[in-house]
DOLO-474755 format. One line per 2 residues: their letters; for each residue z, y, x of C-alpha. Coordinates in pm, whole numbers, plus 50000, padded with zeros to 5 digits. Layout:
DOLO-474755
a) Z,Y,X ~ ...
END
This chain:
DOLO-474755
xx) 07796,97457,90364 ~ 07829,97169,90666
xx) 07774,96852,90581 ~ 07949,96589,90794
xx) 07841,96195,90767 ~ 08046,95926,90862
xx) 08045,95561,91009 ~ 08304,95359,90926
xx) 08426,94999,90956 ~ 08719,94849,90758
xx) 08910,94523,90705 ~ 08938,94520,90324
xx) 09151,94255,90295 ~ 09439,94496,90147
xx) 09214,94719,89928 ~ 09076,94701,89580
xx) 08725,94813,89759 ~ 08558,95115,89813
xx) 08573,95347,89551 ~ 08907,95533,89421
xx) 09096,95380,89125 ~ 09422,95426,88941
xx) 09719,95283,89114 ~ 09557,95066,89356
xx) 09485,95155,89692 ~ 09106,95164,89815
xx) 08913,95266,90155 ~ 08818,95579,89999
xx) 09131,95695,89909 ~ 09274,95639,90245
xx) 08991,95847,90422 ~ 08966,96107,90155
xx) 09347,96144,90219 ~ 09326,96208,90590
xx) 09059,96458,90544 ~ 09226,96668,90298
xx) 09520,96675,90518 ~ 09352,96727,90834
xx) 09130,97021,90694 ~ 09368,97150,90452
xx) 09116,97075,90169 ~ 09040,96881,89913
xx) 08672,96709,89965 ~ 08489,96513,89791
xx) 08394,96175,89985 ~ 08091,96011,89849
xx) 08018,95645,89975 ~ 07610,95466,90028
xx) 07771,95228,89769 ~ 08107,95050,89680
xx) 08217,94763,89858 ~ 08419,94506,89582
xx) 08820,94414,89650 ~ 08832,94224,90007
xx) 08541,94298,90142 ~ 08494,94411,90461
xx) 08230,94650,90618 ~ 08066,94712,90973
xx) 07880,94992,90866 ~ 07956,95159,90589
xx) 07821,95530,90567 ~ 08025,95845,90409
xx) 07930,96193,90374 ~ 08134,96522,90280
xx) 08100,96888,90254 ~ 08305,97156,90378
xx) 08278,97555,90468 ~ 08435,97447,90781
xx) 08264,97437,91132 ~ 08443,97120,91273
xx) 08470,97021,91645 ~ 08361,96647,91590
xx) 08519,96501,91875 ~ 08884,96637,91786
xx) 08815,96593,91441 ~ 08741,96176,91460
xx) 09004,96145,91676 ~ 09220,96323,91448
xx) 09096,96094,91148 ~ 09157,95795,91306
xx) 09518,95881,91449 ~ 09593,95932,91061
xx) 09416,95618,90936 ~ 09578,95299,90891
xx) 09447,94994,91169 ~ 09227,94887,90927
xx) 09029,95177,90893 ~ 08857,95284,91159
xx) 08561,95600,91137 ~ 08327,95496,91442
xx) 08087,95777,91462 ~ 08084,96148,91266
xx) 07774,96365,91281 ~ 07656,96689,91092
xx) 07352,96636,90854 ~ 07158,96833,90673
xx) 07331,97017,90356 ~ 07084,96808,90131
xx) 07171,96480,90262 ~ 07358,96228,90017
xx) 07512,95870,90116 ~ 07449,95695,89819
xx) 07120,95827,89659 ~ 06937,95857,90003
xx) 07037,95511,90109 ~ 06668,95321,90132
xx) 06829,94984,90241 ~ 07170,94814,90185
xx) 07226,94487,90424 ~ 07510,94193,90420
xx) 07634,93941,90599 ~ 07860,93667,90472
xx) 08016,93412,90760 ~ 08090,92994,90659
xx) 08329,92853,90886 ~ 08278,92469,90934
xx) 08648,92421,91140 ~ 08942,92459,91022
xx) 09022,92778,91294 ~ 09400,93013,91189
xx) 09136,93276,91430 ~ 08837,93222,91123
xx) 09028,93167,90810 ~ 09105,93575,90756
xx) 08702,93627,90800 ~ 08499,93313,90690
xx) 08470,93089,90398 ~ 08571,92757,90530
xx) 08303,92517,90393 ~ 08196,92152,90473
xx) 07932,92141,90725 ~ 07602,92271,90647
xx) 07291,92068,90825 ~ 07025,92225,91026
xx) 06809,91995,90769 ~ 07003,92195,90448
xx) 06985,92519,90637 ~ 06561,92526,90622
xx) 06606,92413,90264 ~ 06864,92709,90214
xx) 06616,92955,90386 ~ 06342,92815,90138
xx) 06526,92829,89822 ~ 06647,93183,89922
xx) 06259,93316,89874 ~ 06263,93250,89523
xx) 06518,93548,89502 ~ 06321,93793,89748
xx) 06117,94074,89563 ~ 06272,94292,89243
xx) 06414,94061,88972 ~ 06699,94166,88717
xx) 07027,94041,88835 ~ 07225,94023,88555
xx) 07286,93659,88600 ~ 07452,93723,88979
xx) 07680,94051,88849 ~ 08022,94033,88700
xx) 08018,94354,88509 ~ 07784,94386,88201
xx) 07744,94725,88130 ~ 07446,94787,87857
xx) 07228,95024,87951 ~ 07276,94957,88335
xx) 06988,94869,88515 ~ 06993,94523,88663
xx) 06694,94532,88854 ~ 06722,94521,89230
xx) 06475,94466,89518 ~ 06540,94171,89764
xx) 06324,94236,90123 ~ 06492,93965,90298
xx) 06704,93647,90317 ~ 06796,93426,90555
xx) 07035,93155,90668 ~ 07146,93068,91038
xx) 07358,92792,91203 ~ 07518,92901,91477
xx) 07796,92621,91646 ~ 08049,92576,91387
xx) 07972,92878,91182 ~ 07673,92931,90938
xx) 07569,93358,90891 ~ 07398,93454,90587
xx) 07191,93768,90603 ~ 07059,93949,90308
xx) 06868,94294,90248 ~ 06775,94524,89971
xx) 06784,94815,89779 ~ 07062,94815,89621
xx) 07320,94577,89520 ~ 07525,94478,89169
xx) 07921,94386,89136 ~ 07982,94103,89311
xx) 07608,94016,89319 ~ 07555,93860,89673
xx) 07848,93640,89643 ~ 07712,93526,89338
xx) 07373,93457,89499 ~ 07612,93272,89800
xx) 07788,93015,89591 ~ 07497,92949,89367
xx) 07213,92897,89683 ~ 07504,92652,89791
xx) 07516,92474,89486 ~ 07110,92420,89448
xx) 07072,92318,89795 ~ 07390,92062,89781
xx) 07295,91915,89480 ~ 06945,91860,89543
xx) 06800,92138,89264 ~ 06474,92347,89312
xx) 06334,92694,89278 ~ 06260,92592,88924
xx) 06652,92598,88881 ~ 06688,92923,89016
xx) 06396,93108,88866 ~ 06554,92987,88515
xx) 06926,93149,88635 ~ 06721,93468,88678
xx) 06516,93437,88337 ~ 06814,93423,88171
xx) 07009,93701,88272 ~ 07349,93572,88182
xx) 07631,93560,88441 ~ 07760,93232,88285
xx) 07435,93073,88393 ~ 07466,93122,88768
xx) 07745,92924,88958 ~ 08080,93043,89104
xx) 08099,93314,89370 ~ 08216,93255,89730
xx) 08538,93357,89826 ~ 08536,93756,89942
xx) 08695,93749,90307 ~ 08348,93622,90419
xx) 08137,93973,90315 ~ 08043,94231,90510
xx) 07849,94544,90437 ~ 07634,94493,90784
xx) 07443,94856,90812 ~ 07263,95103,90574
xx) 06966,95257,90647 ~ 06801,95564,90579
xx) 06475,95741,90649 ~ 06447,95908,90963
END
């Protein structure tokens, strides 16, 4: 059996994210789609993680499994002639048989971009948000370690599923002006339903209105979603790259 892996980028401004769902159309669907037709098969297209409704991704990774021996460079350029503008599979490579997207996915990373100008060329990819100082951006940087390490996130996640586990590993944060636009960066192991714009809009909140760590450490002790503060807009995310061992 070859198994093919896929990078892909996507403006998910007209999906209801990654994964496939009942009258609503998803990245997923739209590449799992093209491949059946293309191959004249029906595959089964497994993601390194779902991406929520309007988010965007640089690198998001796909794998698949077919009896077929595919000429790669015909094949993506096939893929992409049948996917919308959107969609857009930047690199295809054969992997071993064993290999699996999701479960061998070490590290997940994000980006989220705050516009500080009014700009028609930002507004489809940023969160346009008053000015943050270079002052509030060391403070943002320093409140942000208070989330690093493996905590349970059930405060930051909008589904509450019982026996899900909430407990996710945080290797790095960090915050960076650049001009008009401030780029939050984020790394871990995995991430929960709209988790890291949860973390977004309530980092914003604790820095603006001059909390502490103290404030955040009791969102986390308390594991309800209520507790944490409201989530930035989704335009602004970006799955940024997934990484595997090599």
């Amino acid at each position: 059996m070859n198994n093919y892996k896929l990078l892909i980028q996507y403006d998910g401004s007209n999906y209801s994210g990654w994964q496939i769902q009942a009258n609503s159309p998803t990245i997923q669907q739209k590449i799992t789609e093209a491949i059946n037709i293309i191959i004249k098969e029906k595959v089964n297209l497994n993601g390194s993680g779902r991406t929520d409704s309007g988010v965007h991704a640089l690198g998001q990774v796909a794998n698949f499994r077919t009896e077929l021996d595919l000429d790669l460079y015909k094949f993506k350029f096939s893929l992409n002639s049948i996917l919308p503008n959107d969609i857009s599979i930047i690199d295809i490579k054969k992997v071993s048989e064993n290999f699996h997207s999701r479960f061998d996915a070490k590290k997940r990373s994000y980006i989220y971009l705050i516009s500080h100008i009014k700009s028609p060329f930002f507004d489809k990819y940023s969160y346009f948000h008053k000015a943050i100082s270079y002052e509030n951006i060391s403070k943002l940087n320093l409140l942000s370690k208070t989330l690093l390490g493996e905590h349970d996130f059930s405060s930051f996640t909008k589904k509450s599923i019982q026996h899900e586990n909430k407990l996710c590993n945080l290797f790095e944060i960090h915050w960076r002006r650049v001009k008009d636009q401030t780029i939050f960066y984020v790394e871990g192991n995995r991430f929960l339903h709209g988790m890291v714009r949860a973390i977004i809009g309530t980092l914003l909140f604790t820095c603006e209105n001059e909390l502490d760590e103290a404030f955040l450490k009791e969102i986390i002790t308390h594991r309800n979603r209520c507790e944490a503060e409201e989530s930035v807009p989704a335009k602004g995310l970006f799955l940024y790259k997934v990484k595997y061992l090599e």
